[in-house]
N, C-alpha and C positions, 0 to 999 in steps of 0.2 A: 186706383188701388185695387188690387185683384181680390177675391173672395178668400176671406179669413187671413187677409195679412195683418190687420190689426189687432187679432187675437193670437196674432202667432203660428200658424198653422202651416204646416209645411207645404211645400209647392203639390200644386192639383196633379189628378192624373182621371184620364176618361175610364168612367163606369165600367161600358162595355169593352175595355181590352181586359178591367179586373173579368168580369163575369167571364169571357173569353178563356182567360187561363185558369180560373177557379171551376168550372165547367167542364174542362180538360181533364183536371186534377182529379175531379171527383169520378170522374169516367174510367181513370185509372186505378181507384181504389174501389171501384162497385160496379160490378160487370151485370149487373139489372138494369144501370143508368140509362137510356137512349136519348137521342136528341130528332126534334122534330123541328123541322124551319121553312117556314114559306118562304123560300125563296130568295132570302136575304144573309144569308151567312156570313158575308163579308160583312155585314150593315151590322148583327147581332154579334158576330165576334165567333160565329161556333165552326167557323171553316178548319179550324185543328183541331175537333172532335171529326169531320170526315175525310180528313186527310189522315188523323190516325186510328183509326176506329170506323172506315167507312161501314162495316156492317151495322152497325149501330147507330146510324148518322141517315134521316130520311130528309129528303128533299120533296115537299108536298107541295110545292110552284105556289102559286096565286092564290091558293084555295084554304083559307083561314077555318071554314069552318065544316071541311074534310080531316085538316089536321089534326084539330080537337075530338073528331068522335073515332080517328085512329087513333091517338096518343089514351083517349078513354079506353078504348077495345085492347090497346099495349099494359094498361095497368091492370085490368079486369084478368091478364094471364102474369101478374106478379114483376111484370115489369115497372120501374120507375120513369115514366116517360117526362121529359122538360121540353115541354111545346116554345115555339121563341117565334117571334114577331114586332113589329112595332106594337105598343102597345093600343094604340087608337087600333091597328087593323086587326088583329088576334080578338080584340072586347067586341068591337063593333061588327063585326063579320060573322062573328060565332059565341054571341053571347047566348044562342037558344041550346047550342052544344053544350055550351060551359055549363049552362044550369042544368039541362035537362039528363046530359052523358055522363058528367064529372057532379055537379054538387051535389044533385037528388040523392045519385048514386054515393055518394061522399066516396070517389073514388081516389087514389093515390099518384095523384098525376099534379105536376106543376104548370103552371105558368109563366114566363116570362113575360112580362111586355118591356119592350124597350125604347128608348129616346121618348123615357113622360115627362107631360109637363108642356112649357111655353118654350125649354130652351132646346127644344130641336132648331130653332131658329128659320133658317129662309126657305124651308121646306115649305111652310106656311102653314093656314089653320087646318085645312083636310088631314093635316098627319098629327097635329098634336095632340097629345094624348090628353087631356084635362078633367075629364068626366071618369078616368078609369078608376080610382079608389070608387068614388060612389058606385059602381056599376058593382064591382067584383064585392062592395061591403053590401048589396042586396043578396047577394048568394049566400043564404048559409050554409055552413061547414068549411067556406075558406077561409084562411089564414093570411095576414094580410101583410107584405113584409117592404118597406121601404129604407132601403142601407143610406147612409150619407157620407161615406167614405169608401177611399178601396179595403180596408181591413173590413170594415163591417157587410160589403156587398161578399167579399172572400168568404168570411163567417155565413151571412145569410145562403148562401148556395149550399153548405153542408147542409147547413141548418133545415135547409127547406126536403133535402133530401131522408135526413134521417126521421122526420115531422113523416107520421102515417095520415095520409089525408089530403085533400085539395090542397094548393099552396098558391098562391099569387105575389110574385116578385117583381117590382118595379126596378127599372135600369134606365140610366139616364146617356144619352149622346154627351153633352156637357163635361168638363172633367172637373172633380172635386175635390177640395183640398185636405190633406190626411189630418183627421182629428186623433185617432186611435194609432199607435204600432203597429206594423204589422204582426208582429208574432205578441201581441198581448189586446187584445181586443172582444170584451166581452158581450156576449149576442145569448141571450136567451128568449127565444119567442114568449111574449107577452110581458116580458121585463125591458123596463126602462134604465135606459142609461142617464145619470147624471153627469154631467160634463161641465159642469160648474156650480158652485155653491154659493150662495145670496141667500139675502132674507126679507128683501124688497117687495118683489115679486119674481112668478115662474115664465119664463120663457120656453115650450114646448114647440122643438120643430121635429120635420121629419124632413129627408132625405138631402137635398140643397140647402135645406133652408136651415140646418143647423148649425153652418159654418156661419149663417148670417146672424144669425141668432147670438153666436158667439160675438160674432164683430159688433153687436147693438149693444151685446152687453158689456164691452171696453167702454163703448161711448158714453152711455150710462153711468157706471162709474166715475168718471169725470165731471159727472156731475151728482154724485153722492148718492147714487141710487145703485145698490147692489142687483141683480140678479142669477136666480137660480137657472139656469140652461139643462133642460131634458132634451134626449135623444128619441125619439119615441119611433123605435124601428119597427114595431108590430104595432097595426092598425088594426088588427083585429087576432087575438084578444086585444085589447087594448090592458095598459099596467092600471087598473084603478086605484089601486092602493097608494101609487106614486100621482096619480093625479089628486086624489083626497087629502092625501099628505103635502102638496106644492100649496090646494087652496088654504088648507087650515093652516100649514106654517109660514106661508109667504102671502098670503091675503091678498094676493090677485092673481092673474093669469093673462097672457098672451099668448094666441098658439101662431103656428109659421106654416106654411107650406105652399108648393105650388102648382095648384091644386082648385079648382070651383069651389069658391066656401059652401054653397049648395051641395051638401052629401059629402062633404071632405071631413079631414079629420076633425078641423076644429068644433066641428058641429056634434059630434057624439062625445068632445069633451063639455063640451055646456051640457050636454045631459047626466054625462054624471058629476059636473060640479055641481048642479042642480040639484041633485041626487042625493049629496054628500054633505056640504058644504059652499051653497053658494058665499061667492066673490066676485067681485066687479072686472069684465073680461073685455077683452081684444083681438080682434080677427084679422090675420094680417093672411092675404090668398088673393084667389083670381075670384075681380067682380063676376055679377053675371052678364058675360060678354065673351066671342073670341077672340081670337088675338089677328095684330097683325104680319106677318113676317118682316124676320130682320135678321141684325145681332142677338145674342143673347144677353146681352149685358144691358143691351138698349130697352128691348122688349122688357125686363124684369124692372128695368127703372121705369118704364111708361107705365106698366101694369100693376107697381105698386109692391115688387116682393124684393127689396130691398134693406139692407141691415137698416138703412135711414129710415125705414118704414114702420119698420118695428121699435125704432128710439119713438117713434110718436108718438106710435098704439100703448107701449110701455108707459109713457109721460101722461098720457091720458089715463090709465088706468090706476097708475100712483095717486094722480091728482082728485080722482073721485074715491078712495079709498081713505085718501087723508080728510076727505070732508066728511064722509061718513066715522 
């Protein structure tokens, strides 16, 4: 059964062909936009920003963390520059750039990384990106935006443009099935989207793993256990309000992502459930481990970020909730 057919969810479509024409789109309504790509534009999807816009379309080759301290020096003259890379090579390459050119600075330059996560698949562990939220959440002053649909990654790219300030946008190789419309899909950095209502418990994912989230929460059901499903597309700010609100009204939490539980999201929401309102919680993410190459569908089942994964984390967390 393919991702989010049990919740209903229209057929998938790949990240990066959204970001690709969202990216275009915005290049054509803001002549500040530039784009910057190691070398991979076919891979990131921005080869129709230099086919239509080559002035503004730089090919910086191999060199991850040249790119970042030009795209730094392109914002510092009021340009809006969107660096794009795999996201493992962009973070790992030029992470001393990012903080030292772009965060310190709190300059006005984006981010992409793309194909995060396990399901870049048989590319193997050197390209996957797994460490990147933790990495880009030790920067302050960036913004942390992970879409989980093409509406929301479409939303997320203005978004991150009209946002004055560092941005970090996760994009996925994998394609994802449409939770939102495309012309009604709402995205406000630091607001959480609700995407199902329960009273059971909360179910928080980001970017893949909300569709899963959603298909855990059909399963659940079925077995008399409502839950609430968050979309939690900004990692930083993070929505507190909607997390303090999920523990106190729904008296547990599970969060979803795929993603190193070490430094990923679920781990800065224990702290402000902790903060708030502790509840009795659930970590459903990547051990501490790499991965191996494969399928993506195989890898997610071996590695544990599956809708079935999160019915268990969920059943456990009702169940110590009910004893207390």
């Amino acid at each position: 059964m393919r991702l989010g057919e049990r919740a209903g969810l229209q057929p998938a479509e790949r990240l990066r062909e959204v970001f690709g024409d969202a990216i275009l789109d915005l290049c054509r309504q803001n002549e500040k936009v530039v784009v910057l790509d190691g070398d991979l534009s076919s891979t990131t999807r921005t080869h129709a920003v230099r086919e239509e816009f080559p002035d503004r379309f730089f090919n910086v080759g191999i060199a991850e963390s040249n790119m970042i301290s030009m795209g730094a020096g392109m914002a510092s003259c009021d340009l809006i520059p969107f660096m794009t890379s795999l996201s493992s090579f962009i973070l790992a390459n030029g992470f001393d750039q990012l903080r030292v050119s772009v965060a310190v600075a709190g300059l006005n330059a984006k981010v992409v990384g793309s194909h995060g996560g396990i399901t870049l698949g048989k590319d193997g562990a050197t390209a996957m990106s797994i460490e990147d939220l933790a990495l880009v959440g030790c920067l302050p002053t960036f913004v942390i935006l992970v879409p989980c649909d093409p509406a929301s990654m479409h939303k997320a790219v203005h978004a991150a443009a009209e946002h004055v300030g560092p941005v970090y946008l996760r994009s996925s190789r994998v394609a994802m099935p449409h939770i939102y419309p495309m012309d009604d899909c709402p995205f406000q950095i630091g607001k959480a989207n609700v995407v199902r209502q329960g009273g059971d418990l909360t179910i928080i994912g980001c970017g893949l793993m909300v569709a899963a989230a959603l298909d855990a929460a059909v399963l659940l059901s079925e077995e008399g256990i409502e839950a609430r499903v968050l979309d939690m597309h900004t990692l930083r700010p993070l929505d507190q309000e909607a997390i303090a609100a999920a523990a106190r009204e729904t008296g547990g939490i599970v969060t979803a992502e795929e993603h190193l539980l070490h430094g990923g999201m679920g781990s800065n929401i224990a702290r402000i459930v902790g903060q708030t309102h502790p509840v009795p919680m659930g970590f459903v993410g990547l051990a501490d481990t790499y991965t191996d190459s494969g399928e993506p569908d195989d890898l997610l089942e071996k590695y544990g970020l599956t809708a079935g994964d999160i019915v268990a984390a969920a059943q456990e967390v009702v169940r110590v909730k009910r004893k207390t």
